[in-house]
C-alpha positions in Angstrom: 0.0 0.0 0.0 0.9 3.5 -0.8 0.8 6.2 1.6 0.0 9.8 -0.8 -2.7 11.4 2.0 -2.5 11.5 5.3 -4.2 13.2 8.2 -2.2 14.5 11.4 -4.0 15.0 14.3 -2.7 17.6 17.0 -1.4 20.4 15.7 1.5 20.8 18.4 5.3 20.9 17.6 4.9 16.9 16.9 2.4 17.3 14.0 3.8 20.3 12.5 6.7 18.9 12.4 5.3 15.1 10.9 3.4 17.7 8.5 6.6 19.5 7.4 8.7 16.3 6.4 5.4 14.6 4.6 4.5 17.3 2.9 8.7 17.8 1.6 8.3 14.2 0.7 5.3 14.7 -1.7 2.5 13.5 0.8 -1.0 15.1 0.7 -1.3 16.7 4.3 -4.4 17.3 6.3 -3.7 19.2 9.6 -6.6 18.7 12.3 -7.0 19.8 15.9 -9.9 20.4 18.0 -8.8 24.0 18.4 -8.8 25.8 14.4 -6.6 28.3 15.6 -4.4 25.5 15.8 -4.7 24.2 12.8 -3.9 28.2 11.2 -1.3 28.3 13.7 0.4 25.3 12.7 -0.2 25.6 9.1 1.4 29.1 9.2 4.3 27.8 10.9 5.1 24.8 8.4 4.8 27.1 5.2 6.9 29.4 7.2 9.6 27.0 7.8 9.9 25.4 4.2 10.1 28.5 2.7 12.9 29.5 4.7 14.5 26.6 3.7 14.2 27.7 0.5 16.1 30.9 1.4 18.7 28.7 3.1 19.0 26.6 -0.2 18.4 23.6 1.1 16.0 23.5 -1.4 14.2 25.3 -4.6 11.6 28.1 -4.2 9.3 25.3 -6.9 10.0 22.7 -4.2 9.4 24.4 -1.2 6.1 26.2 -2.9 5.2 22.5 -4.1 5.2 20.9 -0.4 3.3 24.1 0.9 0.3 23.5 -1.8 0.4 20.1 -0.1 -0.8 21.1 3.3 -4.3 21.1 4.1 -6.3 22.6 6.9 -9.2 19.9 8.0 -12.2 20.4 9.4 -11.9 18.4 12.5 -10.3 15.3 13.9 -12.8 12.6 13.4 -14.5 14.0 9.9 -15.2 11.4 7.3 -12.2 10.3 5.8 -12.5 8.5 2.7 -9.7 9.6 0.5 -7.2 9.1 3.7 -4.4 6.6 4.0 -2.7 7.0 6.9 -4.3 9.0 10.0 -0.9 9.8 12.5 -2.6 10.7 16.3 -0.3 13.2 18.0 -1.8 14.6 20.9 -1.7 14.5 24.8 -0.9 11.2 26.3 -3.6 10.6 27.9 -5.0 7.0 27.4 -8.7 7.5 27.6 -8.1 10.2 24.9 -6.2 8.6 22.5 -8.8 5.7 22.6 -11.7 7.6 22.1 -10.2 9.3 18.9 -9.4 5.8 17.3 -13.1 4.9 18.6 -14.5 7.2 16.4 -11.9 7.2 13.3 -12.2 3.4 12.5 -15.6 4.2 12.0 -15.0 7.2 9.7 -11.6 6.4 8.2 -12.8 2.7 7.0 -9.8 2.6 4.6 -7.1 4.4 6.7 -4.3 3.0 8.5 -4.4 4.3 12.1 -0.7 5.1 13.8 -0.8 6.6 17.1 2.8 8.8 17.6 2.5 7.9 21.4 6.2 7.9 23.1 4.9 6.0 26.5 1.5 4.3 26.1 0.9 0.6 25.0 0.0 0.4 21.5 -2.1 -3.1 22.5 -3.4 -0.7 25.2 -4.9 2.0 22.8 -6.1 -0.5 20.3 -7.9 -2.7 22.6 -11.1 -0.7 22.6 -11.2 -1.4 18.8 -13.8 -3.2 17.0 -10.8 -3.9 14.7 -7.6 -3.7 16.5 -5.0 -4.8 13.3 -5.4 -1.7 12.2 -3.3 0.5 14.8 0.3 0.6 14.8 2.8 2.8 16.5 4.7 5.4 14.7 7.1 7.3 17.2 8.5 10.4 16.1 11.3 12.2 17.7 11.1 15.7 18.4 12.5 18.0 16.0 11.5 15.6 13.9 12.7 17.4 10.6 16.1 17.1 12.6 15.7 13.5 14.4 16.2 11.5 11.0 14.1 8.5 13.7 11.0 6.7 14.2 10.2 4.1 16.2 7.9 1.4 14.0 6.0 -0.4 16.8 2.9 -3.1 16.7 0.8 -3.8 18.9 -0.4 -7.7 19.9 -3.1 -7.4 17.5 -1.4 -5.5 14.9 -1.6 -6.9 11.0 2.3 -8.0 10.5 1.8 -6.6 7.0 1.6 -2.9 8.9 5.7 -2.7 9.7 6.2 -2.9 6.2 4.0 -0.5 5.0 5.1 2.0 8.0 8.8 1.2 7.2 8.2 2.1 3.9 6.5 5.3 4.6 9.3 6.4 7.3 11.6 5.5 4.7 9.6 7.7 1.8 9.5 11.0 4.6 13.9 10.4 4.5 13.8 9.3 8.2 15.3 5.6 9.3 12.7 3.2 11.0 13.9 0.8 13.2 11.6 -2.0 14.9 10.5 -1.9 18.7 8.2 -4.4 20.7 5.0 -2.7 22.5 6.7 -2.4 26.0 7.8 0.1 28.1 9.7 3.0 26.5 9.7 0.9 23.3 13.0 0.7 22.2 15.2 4.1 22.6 13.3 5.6 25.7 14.6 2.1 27.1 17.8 2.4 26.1 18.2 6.0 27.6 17.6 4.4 30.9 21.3 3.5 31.1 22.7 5.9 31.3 20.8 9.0 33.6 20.7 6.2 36.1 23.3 4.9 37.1 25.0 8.7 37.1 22.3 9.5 39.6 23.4 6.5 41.6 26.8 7.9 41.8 25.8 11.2 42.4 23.4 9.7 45.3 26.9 8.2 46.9 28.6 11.5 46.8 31.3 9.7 45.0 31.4 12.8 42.5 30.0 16.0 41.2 27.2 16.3 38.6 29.9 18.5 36.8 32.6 15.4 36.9 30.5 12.8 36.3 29.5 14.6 32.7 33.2 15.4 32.2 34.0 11.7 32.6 31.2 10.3 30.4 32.4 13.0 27.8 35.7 13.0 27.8 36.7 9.2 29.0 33.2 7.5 27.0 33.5 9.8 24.5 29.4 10.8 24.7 28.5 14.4 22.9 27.1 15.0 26.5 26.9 13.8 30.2 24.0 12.8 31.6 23.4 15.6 33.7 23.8 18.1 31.0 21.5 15.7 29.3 18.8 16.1 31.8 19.1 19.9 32.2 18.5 20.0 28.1 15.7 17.7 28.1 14.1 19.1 31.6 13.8 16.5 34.8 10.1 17.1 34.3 9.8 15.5 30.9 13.0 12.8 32.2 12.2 11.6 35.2 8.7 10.4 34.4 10.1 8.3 32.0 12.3 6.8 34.3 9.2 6.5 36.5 7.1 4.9 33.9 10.0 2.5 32.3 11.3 1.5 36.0 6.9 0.9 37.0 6.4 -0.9 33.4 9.0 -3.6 34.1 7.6 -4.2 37.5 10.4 -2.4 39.6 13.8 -4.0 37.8 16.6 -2.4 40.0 18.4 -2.2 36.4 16.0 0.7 36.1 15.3 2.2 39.2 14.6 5.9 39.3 16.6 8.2 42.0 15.1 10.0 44.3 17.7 13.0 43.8 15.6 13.3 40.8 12.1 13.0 42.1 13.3 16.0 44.4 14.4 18.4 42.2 11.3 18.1 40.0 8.8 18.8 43.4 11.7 21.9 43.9 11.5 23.5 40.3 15.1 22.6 39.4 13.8 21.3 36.0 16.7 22.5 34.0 17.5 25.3 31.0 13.9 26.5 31.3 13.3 26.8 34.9 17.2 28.8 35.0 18.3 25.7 37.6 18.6 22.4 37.2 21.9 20.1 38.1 23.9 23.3 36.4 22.8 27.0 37.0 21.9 28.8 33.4 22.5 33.0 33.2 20.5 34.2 30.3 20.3 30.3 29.2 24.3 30.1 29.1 25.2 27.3 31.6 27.4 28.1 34.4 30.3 25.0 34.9 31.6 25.4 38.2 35.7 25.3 37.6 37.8 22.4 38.4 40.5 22.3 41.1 44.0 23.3 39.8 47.1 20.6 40.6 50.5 21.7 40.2 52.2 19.7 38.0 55.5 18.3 39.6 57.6 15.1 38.2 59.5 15.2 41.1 56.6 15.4 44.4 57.1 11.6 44.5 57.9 8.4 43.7 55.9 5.9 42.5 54.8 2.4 42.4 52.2 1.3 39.2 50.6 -2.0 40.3 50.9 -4.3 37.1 50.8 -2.0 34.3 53.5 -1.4 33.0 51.7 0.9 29.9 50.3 3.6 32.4 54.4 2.9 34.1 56.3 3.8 30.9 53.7 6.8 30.1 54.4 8.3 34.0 58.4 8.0 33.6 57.9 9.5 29.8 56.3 12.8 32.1 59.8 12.6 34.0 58.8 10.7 36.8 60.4 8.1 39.0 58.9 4.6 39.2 59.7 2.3 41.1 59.9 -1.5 40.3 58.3 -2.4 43.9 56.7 -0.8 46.7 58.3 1.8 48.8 57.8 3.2 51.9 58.4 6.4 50.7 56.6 6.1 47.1 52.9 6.5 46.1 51.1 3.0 45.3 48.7 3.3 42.2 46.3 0.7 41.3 44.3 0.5 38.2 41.1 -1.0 39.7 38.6 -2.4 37.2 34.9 -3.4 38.7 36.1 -3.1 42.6 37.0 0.3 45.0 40.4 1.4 45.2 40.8 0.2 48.7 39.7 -3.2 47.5 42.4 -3.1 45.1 45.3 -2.0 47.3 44.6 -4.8 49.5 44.8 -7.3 47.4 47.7 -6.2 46.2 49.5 -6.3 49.2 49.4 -2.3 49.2 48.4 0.3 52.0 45.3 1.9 51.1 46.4 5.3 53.2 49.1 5.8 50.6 47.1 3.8 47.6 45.3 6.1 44.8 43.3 4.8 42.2 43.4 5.7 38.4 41.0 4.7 36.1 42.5 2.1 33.5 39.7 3.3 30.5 41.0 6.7 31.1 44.8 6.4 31.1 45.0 6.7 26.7 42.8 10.0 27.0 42.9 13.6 27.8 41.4 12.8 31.3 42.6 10.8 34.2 39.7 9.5 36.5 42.0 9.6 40.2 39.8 7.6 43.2 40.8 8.4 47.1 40.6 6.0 49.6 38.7 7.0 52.6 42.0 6.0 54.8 44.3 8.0 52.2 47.3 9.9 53.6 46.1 13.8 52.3 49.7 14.5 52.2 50.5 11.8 50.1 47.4 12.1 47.9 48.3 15.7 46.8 52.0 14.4 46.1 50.1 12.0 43.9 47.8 14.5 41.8 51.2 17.1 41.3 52.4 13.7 39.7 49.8 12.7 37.9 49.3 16.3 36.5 52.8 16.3 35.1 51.7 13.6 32.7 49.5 16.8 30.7 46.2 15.3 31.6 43.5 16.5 32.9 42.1 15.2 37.0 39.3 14.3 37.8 39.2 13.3 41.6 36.6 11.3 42.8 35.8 9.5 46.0 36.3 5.5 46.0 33.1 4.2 45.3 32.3 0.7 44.5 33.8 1.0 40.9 35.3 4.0 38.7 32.6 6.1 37.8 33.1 5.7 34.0 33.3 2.2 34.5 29.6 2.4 36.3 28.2 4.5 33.3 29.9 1.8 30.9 28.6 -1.0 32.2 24.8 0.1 32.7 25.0 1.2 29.0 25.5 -2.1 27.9 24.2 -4.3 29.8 20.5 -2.0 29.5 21.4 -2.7 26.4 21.6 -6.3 25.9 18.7 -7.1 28.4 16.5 -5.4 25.6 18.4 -7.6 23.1 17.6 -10.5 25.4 14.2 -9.9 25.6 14.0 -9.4 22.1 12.6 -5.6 22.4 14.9 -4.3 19.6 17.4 -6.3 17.2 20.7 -5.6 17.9 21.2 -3.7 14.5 18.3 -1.5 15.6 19.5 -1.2 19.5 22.9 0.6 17.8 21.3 2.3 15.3 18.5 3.7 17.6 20.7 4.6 20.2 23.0 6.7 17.7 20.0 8.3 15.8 17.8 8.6 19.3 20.0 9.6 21.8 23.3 10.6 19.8 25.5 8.4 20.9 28.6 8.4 18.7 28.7 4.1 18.8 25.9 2.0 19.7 25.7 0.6 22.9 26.4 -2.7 21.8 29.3 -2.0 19.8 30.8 0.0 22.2 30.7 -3.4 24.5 32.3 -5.0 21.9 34.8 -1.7 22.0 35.7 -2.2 25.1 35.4 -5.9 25.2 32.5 -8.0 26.7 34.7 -9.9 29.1 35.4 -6.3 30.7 32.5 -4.8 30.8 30.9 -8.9 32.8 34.1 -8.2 35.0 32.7 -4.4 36.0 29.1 -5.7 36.7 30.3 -9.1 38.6 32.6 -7.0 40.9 29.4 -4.1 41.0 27.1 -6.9 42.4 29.5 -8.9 44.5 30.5 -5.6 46.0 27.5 -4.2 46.8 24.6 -6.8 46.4 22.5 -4.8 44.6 20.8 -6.4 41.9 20.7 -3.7 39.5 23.9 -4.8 38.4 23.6 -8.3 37.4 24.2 -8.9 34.1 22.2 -10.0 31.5 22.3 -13.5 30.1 22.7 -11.8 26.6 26.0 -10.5 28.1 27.1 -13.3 29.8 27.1 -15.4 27.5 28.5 -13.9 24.7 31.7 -12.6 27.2 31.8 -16.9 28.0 32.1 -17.8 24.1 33.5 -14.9 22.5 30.7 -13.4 20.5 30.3 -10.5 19.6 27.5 -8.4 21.6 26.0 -7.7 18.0 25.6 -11.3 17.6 22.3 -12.6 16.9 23.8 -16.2 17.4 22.4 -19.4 16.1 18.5 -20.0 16.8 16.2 -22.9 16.9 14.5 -21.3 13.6 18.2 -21.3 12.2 18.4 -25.7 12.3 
């Protein structure tokens, strides 16, 4: 089936912007909303916007005048519809209100396929008041959406299979990528973005670090385009932390997704973010306000050291002119590179005193940053002999207190393992996990590839110490994980099925 008219309903920034890219695409657009001033609104807005990209030359004046003649003011939601294809629902999600429009529509759209753009309610949920319920499918727009080049393609249990193809094909038609996602809780990127927000609220919870670090870390050490918190400021905690709420409540409480309470807080206070002037960061006239990080004086000589069993970190300190030992001293500085375990942990195991023991992040030590842990029992003397040290070596400090693992680490390992318990469970494939994870939420690598970056065996090691450490079961990992670490397979691996013999 071909999709050449469709009907939007709401006339918010979701349907004007549905509107704009399927009217650019050569799509028939009819614009409806209960308010008409919407509808004029909206309207004037979309012709507004492709004629300025005209002016931009992003395309031709004939283009841009072509996909305006293509919008359509209706005369209300639930008219008769018998020249429709497609009718996309895009307003408030609110259950009982969504139903009651598809109530009325399959009775006056008889020939229309009806897609709900819903970003948190059940598609099976919607549908289930339907005389005909194969009908509805999910098509979930990101906002921009002439920017976010994404949409989520999701049936419900009662869906007609030959539906995805006919949404994939229109996604594909409007120049945005569709990628597949099973009618559960957040679908399939909202689920993904669990990961991350998380388990940095957990380690802001501990006091292990600042908001400000922790984003520094996941940018500069992870290599994200932004930290969580920044992330949460941009998107507001108001919009955020309901979907942490409504993800965490959907999958009946799994600790992998628990909400934080630092979060609930700051949305009853007001500290929603760039538009309430406060969030995690202070804005000034919408500019955000980084608080500055402590200056170390960078000295070679403050102390010796001693690298426990690295011997790459080793030759990179005496290349910064310092003096490492080949065994522990009583008057030299013990580093430890722990990986899934506190610093503390670490020293002692080693053999090492924890009060003159510092911690560096191993996944930091090829980068620009170094993530540096303190013992509880450290020595402050001998800790700020260690920093002067470390800061010789041209990188940037981060200092942290010794929490259960590296806070990078942490952020790592709850990206990927989120990630393959929706692989798991089947939710997304893994091609669609990456690929909605980099075209959803901007990561610059998938979450599954960047297990496979840093190596599943790893990132098993970080959770296994997480959970032996603290017994919290938000860090168990995933059979999808497991598994693939035990036999070598890559976490983008499907793996041989039953269907497969």
């Amino acid at each position: 089936m071909t999709i050449e008219k469709i009907r939007i309903i709401g006339a918010g920034a979701m349907g004007r912007g549905i509107a704009q890219v399927a009217a650019t695409a050569g799509v028939e657009v009819e614009i409806t909303d209960v308010s008409s001033e919407a509808v004029s609104a909206a309207l004037e807005f979309v012709t507004t916007m492709l004629r300025r990209s005209a002016e931009k030359g992003q395309r031709t004046e004939a283009d841009a005048e072509a996909a305006v003649a293509r919008l359509h003011a209706g005369s209300e939601p639930t008219a008769p519809a018998g020249d429709i294809d497609l009718v996309i629902e895009a307003v408030v999600e609110q259950l009982d209100v969504k139903r009651s429009i598809f109530t009325e529509l399959e009775t006056v759209a008889p020939g229309a396929i009806l897609a709900s753009n819903t970003s948190s309610l059940s598609i099976t949920a919607i549908g289930a008041v339907l005389r005909d319920p194969t009908r509805l499918l999910g098509l979930h727009f990101f906002n921009p959406v002439p920017l976010m080049k994404l949409v989520e393609v999701i049936p419900g249990l009662r869906t007609d299979p030959a539906l995805v193809d006919v949404g994939r094909e229109f996604v594909a038609r409007l120049g945005h990528t569709a990628v597949l996602a099973r009618d559960t809780p957040g679908f399939l990127v909202n689920h993904l973005g669990r990961g991350l927000p998380t388990e940095a609220l957990a380690v802001l919870s501990e006091q292990t670090a600042s908001a400000a670090d922790i984003d520094r870390v996941a940018r500069e050490t992870l290599g994200l385009k932004m930290g969580p918190f920044e992330l949460m400021d941009l998107t507001g905690l108001d919009v955020s932390h309901p979907v942490m709420e409504t993800v965490s409540a959907g999958f009946y409480g799994d600790p992998r997704l628990r909400p934080s309470p630092i979060a609930a807080g700051r949305v009853a206070a007001g500290l929603l973010g760039r538009k309430t002037g406060e969030g995690f960061y202070p804005y000034l006239e919408g500019r955000q306000e980084v608080p500055a990080e402590p200056r170390y004086t960078p000295d070679a000589a403050a102390t010796a050291v001693y690298v426990h069993e690295d011997t790459e970190f080793a030759d990179m300190l005496r290349a910064a002119g310092v003096l490492v030992c080949d065994a522990p001293a009583a008057d030299a500085v013990s580093l430890v590179l722990p990986v899934g375990e506190p610093t503390y942990r670490a020293a002692l195991a080693a053999g090492l005193d924890p009060a003159r023991t510092v911690g560096v992040d191993p996944l930091g030590v090829a980068g620009s940053r170094l993530t540096v842990t303190v013992p509880a029992t450290l020595d402050p003397a001998v800790g700020t002999a260690a920093l002067n040290v470390l800061a010789a070596t041209g990188r940037s400090l981060t200092v942290t207190a010794d929490g259960p693992a590296p806070i990078a680490q942490r952020l790592l390992a709850s990206i990927v393992n989120v990630s393959c318990a929706i692989a798991e469970h089947g939710i997304g494939s893994p091609a669609d996990i990456d690929l909605g994870a980099r075209l959803g939420l901007g990561y610059p690598q998938g979450p599954l590839t960047l297990g496979d970056t840093h190596g599943a065996t790893f990132v098993l090691r970080i959770l296994d110490g997480l959970l032996a450490y603290t017994g919290d079961p938000r860090y168990r990992a995933s059979g999808w994980l497991r598994t693939r670490a035990d036999l070598g397979l890559s976490l983008c691996a499907t793996g041989t099925r039953p269907t497969d013999l």
